[in-house]
C-alpha positions as CSV (number, residue, x, y, z in Angstrom):
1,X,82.3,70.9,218.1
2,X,83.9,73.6,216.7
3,X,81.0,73.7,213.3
4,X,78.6,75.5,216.4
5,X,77.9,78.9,215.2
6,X,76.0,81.2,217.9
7,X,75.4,85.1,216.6
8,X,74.9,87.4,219.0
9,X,74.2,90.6,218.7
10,X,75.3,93.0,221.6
11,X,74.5,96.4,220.6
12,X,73.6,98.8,222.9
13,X,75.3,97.8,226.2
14,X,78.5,99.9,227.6
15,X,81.5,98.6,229.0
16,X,81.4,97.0,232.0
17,X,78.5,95.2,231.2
18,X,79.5,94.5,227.4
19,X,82.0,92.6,229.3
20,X,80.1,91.2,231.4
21,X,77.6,90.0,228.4
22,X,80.5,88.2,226.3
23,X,81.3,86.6,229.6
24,X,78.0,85.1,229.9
25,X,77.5,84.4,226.5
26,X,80.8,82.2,226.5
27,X,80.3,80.1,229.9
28,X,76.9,78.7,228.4
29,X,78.8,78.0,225.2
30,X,80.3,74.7,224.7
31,X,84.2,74.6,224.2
32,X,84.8,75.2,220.1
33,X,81.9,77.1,220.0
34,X,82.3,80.3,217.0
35,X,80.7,83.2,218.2
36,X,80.0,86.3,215.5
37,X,79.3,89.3,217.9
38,X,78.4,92.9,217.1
39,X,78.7,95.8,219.4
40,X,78.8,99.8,218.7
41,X,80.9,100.3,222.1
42,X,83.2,102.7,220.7
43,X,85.7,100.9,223.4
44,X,84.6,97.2,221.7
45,X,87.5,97.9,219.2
46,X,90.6,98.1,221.1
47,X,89.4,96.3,224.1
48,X,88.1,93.2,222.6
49,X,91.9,91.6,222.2
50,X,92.4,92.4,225.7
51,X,89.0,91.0,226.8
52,X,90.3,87.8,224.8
53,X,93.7,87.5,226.7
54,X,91.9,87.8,229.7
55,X,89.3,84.7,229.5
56,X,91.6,82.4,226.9
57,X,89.3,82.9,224.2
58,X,90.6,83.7,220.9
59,X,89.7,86.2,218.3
60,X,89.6,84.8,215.4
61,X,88.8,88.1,213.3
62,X,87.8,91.8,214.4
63,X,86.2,93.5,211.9
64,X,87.5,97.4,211.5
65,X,85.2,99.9,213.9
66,X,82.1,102.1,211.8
67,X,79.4,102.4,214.0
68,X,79.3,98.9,214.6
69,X,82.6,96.4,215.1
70,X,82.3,92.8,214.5
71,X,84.0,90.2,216.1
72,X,84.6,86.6,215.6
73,X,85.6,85.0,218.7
74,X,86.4,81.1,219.7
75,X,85.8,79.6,223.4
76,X,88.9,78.7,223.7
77,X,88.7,78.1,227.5
């Protein structure tokens, strides 16, 4: 099913609880599932590959930080 597209927009929230968002996000998303995300955590940058690693999921593309950072991530897991 990898055609579903969920946006989510997760501005505002701070690390943990960013985490705990994307985490939530992806265990109610079927496997495939695309998921554009934005967040202006200046830590949503450089700790979205790690975040990635952690749960198997895979970042398909990060968008370069200024004020907000994109993300396109895949449930991989």
């Amino acid at each position: 099913m990898s055609d579903l597209v969920l946006e989510h927009d997760l501005t505002g929230p701070r690390f943990p609880m960013l985490s705990r968002r994307l985490d939530q996000t992806f265990a109610a998303g079927p496997l495939g599932a695309e998921f554009p995300v934005a967040a202006d955590e200046p830590a949503f940058a450089p700790d979205i590959r790690k975040w990635c690693h952690r749960t198997a999921h895979t970042l398909v593309e990060r968008r370069p930080p200024g004020g907000v950072t994109g993300a396109h991530l895949k449930r991989s897991a």
